[in-house]
C-alpha positions as CSV (number, residue, x, y, z in Angstrom):
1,X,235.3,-27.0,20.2
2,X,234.7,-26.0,17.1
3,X,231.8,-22.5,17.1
4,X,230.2,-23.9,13.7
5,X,229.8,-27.3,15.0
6,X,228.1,-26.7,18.4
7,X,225.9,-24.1,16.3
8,X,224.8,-26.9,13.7
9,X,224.4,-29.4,17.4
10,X,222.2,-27.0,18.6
11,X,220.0,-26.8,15.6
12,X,219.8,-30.4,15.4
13,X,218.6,-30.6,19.1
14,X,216.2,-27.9,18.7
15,X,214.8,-29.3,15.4
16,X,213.8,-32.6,17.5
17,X,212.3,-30.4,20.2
18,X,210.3,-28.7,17.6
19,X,208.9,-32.2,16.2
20,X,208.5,-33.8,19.7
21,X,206.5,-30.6,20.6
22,X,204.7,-30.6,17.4
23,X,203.8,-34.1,17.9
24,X,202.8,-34.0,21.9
25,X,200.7,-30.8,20.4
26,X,198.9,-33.2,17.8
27,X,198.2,-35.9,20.2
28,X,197.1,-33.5,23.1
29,X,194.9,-32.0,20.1
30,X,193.7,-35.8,19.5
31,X,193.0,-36.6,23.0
32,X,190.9,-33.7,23.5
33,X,189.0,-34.2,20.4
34,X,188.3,-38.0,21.5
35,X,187.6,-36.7,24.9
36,X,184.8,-34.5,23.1
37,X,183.6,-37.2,21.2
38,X,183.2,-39.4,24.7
39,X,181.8,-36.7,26.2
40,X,179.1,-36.1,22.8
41,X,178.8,-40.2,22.9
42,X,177.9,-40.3,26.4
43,X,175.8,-37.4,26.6
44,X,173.8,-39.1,24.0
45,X,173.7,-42.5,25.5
46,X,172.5,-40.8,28.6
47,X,169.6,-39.6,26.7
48,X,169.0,-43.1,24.9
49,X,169.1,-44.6,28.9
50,X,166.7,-42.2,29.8
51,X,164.4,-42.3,26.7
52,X,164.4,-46.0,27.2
53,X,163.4,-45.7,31.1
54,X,160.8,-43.3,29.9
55,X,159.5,-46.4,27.7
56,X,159.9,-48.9,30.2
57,X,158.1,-47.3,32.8
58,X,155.4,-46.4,30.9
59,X,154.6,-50.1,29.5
60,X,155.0,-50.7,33.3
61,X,152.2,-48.5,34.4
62,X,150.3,-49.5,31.0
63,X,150.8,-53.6,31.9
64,X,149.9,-52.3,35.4
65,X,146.9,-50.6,34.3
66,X,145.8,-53.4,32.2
67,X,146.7,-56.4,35.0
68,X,144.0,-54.1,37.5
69,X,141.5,-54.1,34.6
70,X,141.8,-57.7,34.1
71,X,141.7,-58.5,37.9
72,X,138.4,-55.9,38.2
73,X,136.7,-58.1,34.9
74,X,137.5,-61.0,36.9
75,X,136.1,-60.4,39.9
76,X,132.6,-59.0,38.0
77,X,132.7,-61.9,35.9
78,X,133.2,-64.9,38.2
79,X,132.6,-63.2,41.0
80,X,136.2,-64.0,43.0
81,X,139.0,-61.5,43.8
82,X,142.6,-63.2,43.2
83,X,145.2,-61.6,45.2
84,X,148.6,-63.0,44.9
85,X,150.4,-63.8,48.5
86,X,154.2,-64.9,49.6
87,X,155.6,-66.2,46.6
88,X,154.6,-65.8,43.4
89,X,152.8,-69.5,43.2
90,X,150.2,-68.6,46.1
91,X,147.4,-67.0,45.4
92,X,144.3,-66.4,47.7
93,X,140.6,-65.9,46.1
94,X,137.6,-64.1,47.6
95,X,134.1,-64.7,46.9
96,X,131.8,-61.5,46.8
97,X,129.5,-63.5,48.3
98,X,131.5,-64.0,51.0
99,X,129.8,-63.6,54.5
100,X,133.4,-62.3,56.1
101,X,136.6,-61.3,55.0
102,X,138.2,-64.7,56.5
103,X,136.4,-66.9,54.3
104,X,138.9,-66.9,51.4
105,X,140.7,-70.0,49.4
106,X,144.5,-70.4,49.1
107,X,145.6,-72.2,46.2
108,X,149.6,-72.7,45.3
109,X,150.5,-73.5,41.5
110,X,153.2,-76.5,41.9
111,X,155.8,-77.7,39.6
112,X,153.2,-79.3,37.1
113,X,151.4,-76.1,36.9
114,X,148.5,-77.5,38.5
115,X,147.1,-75.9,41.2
116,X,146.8,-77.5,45.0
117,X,144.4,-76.1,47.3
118,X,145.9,-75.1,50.4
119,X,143.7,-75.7,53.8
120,X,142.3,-72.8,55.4
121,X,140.0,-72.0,58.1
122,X,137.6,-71.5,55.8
123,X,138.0,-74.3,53.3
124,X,138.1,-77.1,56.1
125,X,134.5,-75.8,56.7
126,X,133.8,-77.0,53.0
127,X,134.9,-81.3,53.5
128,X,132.0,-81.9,51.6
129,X,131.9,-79.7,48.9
130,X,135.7,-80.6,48.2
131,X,135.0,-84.0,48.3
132,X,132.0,-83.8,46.1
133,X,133.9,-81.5,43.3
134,X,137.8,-82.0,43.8
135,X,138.0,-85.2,45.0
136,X,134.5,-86.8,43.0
137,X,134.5,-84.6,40.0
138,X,138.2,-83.3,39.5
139,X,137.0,-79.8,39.0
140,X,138.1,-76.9,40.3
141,X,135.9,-74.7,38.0
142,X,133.0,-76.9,39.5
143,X,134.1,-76.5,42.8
144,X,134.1,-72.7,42.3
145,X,130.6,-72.4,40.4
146,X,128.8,-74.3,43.3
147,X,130.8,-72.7,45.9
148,X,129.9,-69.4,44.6
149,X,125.9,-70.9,43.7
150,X,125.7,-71.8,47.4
151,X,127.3,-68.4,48.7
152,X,124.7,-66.4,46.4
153,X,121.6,-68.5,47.4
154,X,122.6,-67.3,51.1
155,X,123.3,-64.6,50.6
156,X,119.6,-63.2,48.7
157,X,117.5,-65.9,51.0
158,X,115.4,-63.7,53.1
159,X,115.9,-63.7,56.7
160,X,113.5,-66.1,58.8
C-alpha cells in the first residue's frame, strides 16, 4: 500500500472527525444555551405563578372580607344571620330576637331559584304564620318582617 495514499486516507478521516466534533461541539453549545433559556423561562414563569397566587389570594381574603361585611350589614339591617349549611343551596337564618339558639329557619334554593322553606323544629311551631304569609300572601319578605315584628314585641314586653 502505497505511503502517500494511506497519508492523504488519514487526512480525509480526520478532516470528518474534525467537522463531526465541530458540529457535536455546536449543538452541545446549542443545547446548553436552550437549556439556559428553559431554565431563565421557567424561573420567570415561576415568578408569574407566584405573583399571580399572590393576587388570587389576596382578592380571596378581600371577597372574604367583603362577604363577612355584607353578612354583618345584613344581620344589623334585617335583623337575621344567614349561615350557609350542607350544600351550597341550604341556608339556615337566625333571628336576633330569637329566644334560643334552636329557633332558626332552613330554606333550600331549588332548580327555579326560588327558595323552599325546609321544616324545622322551630318553623312547625309557626303553622299559622306560614299559612297566613307563605301560603295566604306568597311572601317570604312578609313572613320575615312579622316573624321578626312578633319576636321583637316579645322580646321588649315586660315581664308580668
Amino acid at each position: 500500500m502505497d505511503r502517500g495514499f494511506v497519508i492523504e486516507r488519514l487526512k480525509r478521516k480526520n478532516k470528518i472527525l474534525e467537522e463531526e466534533n465541530e458540529q457535536t461541539q455546536q449543538e452541545r453549545h446549542n443545547e446548553t444555551n436552550n437549556l439556559t433559556l428553559n431554565i431563565k423561562e421557567m424561573n420567570k414563569l415561576r415568578d408569574e405563578v407566584e405573583t399571580l397566587n399572590a393576587k388570587m389570594r389576596k382578592m380571596k381574603d378581600c371577597y372574604k372580607s367583603a362577604a363577612m361585611e355584607l353578612r354583618e350589614v345584613v344581620y344589623m339591617l334585617f335583623g337575621y344571620r344567614i349561615d350557609r349549611v350542607g350544600s351550597n343551596t341550604n341556608y339556615k337564618i337566625s333571628s336576633m330576637y330569637a329566644e334560643s339558639p334552636d329557633d332558626y329557619l332552613n330554606f333550600r334554593l331549588n332548580e327555579s331559584n326560588v327558595l323552599d322553606m325546609l321544616e324545622t323544629p322551630y318553623s312547625a311551631s309557626l303553622k299559622a304564620l306560614i299559612q297566613t304569609q307563605l301560603v295566604g300572601n306568597k311572601s317570604l319578605p312578609a313572613f320575615l318582617s312579622t316573624l321578626t315584628l312578633d319576636l321583637f314585641q316579645r322580646s321588649t314586653m315586660p315581664m308580668s
